[in-house]
KOLPAMAR-50571 format. One record per residue (C-alpha): y, z, x; residue in one letter; residue number from 1. Coordinates in nm, 4 decimals, decimal comma, padded with zeros to 6 digits. Each point is the difference from the previous one (the first is absolute). Last residue first. Layout:
<rs>
R         yy         zz         xx   resn   resi
R          Y          Z          X      a    NUM
...
</rs>
This chain:
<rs>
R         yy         zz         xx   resn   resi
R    10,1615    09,9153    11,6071      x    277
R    00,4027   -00,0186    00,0674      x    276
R   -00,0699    00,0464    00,3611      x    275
R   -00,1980   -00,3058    00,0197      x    274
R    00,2612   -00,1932   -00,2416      x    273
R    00,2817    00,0579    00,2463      x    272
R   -00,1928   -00,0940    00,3138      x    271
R   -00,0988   -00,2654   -00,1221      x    270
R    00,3315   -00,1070   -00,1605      x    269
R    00,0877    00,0730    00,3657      x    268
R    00,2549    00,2994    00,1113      x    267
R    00,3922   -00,0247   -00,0766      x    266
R   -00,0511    00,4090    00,0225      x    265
R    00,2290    00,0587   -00,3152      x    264
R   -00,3236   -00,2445   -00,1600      x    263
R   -00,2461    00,2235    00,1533      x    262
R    00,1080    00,3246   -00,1576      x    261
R    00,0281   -00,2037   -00,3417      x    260
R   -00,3575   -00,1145   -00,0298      x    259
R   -00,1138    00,3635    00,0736      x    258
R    00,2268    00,0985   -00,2913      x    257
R   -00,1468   -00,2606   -00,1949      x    256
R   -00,3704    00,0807    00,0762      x    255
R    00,0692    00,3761   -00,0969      x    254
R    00,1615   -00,0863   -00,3282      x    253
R   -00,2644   -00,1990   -00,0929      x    252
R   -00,2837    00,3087    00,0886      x    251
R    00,2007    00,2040   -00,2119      x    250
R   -00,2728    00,1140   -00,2350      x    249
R   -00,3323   -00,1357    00,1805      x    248
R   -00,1508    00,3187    00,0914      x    247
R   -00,2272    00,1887    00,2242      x    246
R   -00,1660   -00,3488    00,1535      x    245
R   -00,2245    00,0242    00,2720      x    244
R    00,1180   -00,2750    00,2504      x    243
R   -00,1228   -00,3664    00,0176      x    242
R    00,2732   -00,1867    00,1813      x    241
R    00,2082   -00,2184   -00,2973      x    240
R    00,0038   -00,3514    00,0234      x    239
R    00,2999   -00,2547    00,0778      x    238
R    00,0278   -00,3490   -00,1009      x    237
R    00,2538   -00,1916    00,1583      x    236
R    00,1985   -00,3193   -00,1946      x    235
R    00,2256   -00,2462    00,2711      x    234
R    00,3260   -00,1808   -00,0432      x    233
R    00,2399    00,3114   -00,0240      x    232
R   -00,2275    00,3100   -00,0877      x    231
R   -00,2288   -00,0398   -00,3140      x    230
R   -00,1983    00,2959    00,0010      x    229
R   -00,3509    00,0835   -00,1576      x    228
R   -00,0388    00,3687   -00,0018      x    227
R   -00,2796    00,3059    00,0481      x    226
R   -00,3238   -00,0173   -00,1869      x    225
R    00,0364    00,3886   -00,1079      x    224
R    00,3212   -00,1275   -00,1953      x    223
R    00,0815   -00,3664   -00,0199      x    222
R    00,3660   -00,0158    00,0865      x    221
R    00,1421   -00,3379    00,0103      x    220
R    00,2535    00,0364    00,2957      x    219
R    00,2599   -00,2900   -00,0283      x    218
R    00,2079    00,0133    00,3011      x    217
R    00,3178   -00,2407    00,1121      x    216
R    00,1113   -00,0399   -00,3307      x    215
R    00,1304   -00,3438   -00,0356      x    214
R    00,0261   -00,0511   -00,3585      x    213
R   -00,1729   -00,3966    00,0365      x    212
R   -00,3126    00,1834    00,2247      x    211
R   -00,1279    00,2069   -00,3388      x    210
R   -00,2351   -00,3298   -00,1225      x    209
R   -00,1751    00,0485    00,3642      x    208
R   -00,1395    00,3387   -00,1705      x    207
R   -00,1914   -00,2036   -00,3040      x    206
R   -00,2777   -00,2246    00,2285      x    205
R   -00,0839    00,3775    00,2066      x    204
R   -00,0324    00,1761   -00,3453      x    203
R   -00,2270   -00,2721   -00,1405      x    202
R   -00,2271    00,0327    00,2981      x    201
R   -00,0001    00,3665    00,0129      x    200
R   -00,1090   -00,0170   -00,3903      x    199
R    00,1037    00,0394   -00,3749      x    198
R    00,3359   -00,0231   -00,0319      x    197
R    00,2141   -00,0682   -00,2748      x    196
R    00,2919   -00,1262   -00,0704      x    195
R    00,4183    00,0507   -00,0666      x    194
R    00,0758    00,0412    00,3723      x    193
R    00,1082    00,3289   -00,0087      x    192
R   -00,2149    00,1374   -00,2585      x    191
R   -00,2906   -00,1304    00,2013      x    190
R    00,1563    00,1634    00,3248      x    189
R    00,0388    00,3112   -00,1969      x    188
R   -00,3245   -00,0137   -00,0511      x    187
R   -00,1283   -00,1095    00,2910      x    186
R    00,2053    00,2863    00,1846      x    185
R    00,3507   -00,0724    00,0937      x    184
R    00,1603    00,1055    00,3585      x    183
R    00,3254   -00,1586    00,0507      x    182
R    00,1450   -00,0724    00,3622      x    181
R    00,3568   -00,1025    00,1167      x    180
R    00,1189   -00,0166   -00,3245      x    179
R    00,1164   -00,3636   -00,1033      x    178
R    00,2709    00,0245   -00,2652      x    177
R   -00,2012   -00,1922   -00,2697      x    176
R   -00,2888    00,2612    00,1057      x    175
R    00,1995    00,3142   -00,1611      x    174
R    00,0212   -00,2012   -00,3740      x    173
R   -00,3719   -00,0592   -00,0151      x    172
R   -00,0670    00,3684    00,1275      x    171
R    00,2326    00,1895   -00,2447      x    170
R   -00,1656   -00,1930   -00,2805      x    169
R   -00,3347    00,1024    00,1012      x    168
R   -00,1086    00,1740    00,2936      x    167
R    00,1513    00,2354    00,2929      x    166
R   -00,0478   -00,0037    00,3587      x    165
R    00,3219   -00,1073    00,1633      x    164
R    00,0842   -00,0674    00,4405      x    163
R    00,3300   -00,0373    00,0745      x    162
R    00,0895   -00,0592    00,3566      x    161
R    00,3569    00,0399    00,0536      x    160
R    00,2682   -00,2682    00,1332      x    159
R    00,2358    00,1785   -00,1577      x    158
R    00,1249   -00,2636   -00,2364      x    157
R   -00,3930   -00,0694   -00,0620      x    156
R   -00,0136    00,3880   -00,1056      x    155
R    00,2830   -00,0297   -00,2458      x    154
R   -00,2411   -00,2878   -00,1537      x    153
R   -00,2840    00,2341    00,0050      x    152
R    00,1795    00,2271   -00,1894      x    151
R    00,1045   -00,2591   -00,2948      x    150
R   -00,3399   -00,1555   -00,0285      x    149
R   -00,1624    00,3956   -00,0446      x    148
R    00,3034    00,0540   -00,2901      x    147
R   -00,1694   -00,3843   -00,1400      x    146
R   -00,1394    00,2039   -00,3315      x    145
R    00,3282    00,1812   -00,0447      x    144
R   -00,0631    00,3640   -00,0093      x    143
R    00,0529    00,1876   -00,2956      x    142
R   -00,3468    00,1374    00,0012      x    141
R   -00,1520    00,0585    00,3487      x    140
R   -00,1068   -00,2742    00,2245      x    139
R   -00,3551    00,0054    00,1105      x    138
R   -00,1309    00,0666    00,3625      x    137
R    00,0697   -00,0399    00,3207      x    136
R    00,3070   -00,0785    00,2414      x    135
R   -00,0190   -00,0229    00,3282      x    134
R    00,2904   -00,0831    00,2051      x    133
R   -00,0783   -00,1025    00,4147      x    132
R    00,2616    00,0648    00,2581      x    131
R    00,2575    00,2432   -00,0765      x    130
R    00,2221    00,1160    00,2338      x    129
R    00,3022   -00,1878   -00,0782      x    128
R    00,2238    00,2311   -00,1664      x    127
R    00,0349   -00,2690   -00,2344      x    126
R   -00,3262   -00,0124   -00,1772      x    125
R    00,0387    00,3651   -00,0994      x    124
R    00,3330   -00,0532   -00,1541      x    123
R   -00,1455   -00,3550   -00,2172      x    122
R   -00,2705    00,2330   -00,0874      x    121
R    00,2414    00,2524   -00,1381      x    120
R    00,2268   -00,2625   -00,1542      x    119
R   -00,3278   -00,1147   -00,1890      x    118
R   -00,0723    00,3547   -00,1471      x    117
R    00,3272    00,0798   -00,0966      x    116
R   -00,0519   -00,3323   -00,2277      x    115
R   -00,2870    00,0878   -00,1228      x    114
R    00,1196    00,3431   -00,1094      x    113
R    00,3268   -00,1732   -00,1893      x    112
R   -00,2533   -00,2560   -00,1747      x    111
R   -00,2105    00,2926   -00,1302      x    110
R   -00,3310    00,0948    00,1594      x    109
R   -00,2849    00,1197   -00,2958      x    108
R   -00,1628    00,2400    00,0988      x    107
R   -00,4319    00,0178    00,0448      x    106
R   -00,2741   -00,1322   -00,1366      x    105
R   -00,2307    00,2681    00,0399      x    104
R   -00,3095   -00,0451    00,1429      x    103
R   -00,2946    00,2218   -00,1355      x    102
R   -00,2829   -00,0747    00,2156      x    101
R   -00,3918    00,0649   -00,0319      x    100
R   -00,1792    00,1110    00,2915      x     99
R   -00,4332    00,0131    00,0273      x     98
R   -00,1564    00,1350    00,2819      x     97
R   -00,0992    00,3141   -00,1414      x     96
R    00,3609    00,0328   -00,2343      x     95
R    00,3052   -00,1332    00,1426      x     94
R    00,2803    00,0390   -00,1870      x     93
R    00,3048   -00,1967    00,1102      x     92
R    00,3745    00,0481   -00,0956      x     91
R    00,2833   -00,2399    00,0578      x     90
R    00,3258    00,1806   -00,0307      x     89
R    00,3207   -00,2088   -00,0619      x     88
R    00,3718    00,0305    00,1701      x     87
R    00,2467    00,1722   -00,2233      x     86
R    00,2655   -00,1742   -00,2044      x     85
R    00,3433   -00,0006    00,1508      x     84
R   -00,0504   -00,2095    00,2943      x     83
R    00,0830    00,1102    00,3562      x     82
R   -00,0012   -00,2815    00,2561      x     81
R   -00,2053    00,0891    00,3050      x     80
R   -00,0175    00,0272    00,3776      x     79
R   -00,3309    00,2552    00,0617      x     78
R   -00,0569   -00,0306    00,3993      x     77
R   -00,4055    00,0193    00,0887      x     76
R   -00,0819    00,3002    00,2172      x     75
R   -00,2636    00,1184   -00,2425      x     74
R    00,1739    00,2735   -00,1115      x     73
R    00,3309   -00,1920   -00,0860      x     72
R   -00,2192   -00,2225   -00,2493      x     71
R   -00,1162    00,3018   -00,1773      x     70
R    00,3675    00,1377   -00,0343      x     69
R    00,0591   -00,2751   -00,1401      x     68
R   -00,2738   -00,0809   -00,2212      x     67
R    00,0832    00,3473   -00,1186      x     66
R    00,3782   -00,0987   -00,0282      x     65
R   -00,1365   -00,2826   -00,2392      x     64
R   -00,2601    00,2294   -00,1829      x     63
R    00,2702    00,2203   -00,1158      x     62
R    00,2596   -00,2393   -00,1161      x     61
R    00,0336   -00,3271    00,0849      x     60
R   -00,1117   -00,2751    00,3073      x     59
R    00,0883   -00,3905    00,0839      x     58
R   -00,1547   -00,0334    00,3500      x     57
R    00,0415   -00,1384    00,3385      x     56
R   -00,2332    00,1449    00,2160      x     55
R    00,0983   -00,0043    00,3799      x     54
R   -00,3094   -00,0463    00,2434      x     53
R   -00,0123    00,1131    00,3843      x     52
R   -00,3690   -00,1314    00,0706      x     51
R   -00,2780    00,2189    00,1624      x     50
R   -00,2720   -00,1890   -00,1709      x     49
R   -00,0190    00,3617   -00,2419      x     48
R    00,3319   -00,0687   -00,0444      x     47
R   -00,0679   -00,3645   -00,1147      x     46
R   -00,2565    00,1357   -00,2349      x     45
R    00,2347    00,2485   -00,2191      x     44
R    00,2376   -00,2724   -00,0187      x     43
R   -00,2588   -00,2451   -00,1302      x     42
R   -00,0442    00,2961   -00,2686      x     41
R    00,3518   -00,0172   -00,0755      x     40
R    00,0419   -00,3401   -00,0817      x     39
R   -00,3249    00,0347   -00,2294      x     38
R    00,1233    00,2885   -00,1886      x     37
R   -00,0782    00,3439    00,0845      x     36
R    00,1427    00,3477    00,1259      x     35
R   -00,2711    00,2469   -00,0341      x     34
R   -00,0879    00,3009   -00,2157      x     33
R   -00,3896    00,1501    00,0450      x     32
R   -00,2553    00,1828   -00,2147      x     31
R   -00,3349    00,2008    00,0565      x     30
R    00,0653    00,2938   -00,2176      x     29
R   -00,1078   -00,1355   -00,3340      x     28
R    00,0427    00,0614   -00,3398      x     27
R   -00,1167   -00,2213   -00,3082      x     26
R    00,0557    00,0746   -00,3394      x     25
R   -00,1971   -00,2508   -00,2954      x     24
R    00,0417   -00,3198   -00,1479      x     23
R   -00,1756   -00,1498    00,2633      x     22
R   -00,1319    00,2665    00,2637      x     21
R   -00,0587   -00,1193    00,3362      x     20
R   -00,2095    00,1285    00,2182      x     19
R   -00,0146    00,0733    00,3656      x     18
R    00,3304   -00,0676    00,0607      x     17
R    00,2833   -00,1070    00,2127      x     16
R    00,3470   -00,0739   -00,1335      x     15
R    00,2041   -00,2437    00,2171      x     14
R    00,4233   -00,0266   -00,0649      x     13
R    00,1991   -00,2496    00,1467      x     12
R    00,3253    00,0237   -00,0499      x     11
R    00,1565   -00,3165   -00,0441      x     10
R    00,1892   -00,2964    00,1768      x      9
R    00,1170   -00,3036   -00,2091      x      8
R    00,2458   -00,1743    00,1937      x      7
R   -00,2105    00,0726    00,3236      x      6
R    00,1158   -00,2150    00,2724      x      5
R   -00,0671    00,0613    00,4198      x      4
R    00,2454   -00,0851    00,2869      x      3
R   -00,1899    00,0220    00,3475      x      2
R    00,2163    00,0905    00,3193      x      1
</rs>
């Protein structure tokens, strides 16, 4: 069994059209609802790899028991802390190609929700059928900035593979308790490590600098080029096969749930990032 995280999930929301009208009405008919957030999107994936995933969540109001009832449709099983304000919608419009985004930030967790939430994941760790926790994206408001350091340390007690991709503040407090994997992009790698940088060679002299926190997998994600990894002792670069691309939304989330099959498999850090790509 595969544990997923979405503290912030949403309701994803895509509006297609031909045109779009600013400052103006715009209908359309071609429209779809789905349960989002990054957690849950790896979710999404892992089923589709045949996986048996539980999402842990933090959901409210309408669009939480939608994402529910969403999740339960797709075979994955919803375990979630209610909140009292109601989960986010994240709308896209995508006009001829083009999609702008309207993400909203989302509720704001009080202390008594977060800590529901943490003796949920300490319940789910200790049936003892979990073997690999991933947990993605940012933390909602009200959230202590170390809340990701604090589950993966109830993981470690479990002997539980956590595996993290988020950025920022979240991300440089996670990595002091050694995740089993974290999946940055240069960016968030630069933010990381407090500098820039500006070629494969600088990236391969910078990832040896992430040995002294003991993460067993550092995945730099580098989009269309595939990933630079740091695994143990040794760096891998993997590229991408060439494959007629429909759309890159997601594709992150699909790499690390393809990651995460292979890690509840004990397979190869080959093996692991080949899937992942």
């Amino acid at each position: 069994m595969i544990g997923t995280i979405t503290l912030n999930p949403s309701v994803d929301i895509s509006y297609y059209l031909d045109i779009f009208f600013i400052n103006d009405v715009n209908r359309t008919s071609n429209y779809f609802k789905t349960a989002g957030g990054k957690g849950i999107n790896v979710s999404k994936v892992l089923r589709q790899l045949g996986c048996q995933v539980t999402a842990i969540c933090l959901l409210g109001g309408g669009n939480g028991r939608f994402i529910k009832e969403e999740l339960k449709s797709l075979a994955v099983t919803p375990v979630f802390t209610p909140i009292q304000e109601v989960t986010r919608n994240c709308i896209a419009i995508i006009e001829n190609g083009r999609q702008t985004e309207i993400l909203e930030t989302g509720p704001e967790i009080t202390e008594e929700e977060g800590e529901n939430f943490l003796q949920l994941f300490v319940e789910q760790l200790t049936k003892g059928d979990l073997q690999v926790v991933a947990a993605s994206g940012s933390l909602p408001r009200g959230l202590n900035p170390a809340f990701y350091r604090v589950l993966i340390d109830q993981a470690h007690q479990q002997n539980v593979k956590f595996v993290l991709d988020t950025s920022g503040t979240a991300l440089k407090e996670a990595i002091r308790s050694a995740p089993y994997l974290i999946k940055p992009n240069i960016s968030e790698l630069e933010d990381l490590l407090g500098r820039k940088i500006q070629s494969e060679q600088e990236l391969l002299d910078v990832l040896p600098n992430l040995k002294m926190y003991d993460i067993a997998m550092v995945v730099v994600s580098l989009g269309k080029e595939g990933c630079i990894a740091l695994c143990g002792d040794d760096i891998y670069k993997v590229t991408t096969p060439d494959v007629p691309v429909k759309s890159p939304i997601g594709s992150g989330d699909a790499m690390l749930a393809g990651m995460v099959k292979e890690i509840a498999r004990d397979s190869s850090y080959d093996e692991i990032l080949r899937v992942g790509v």
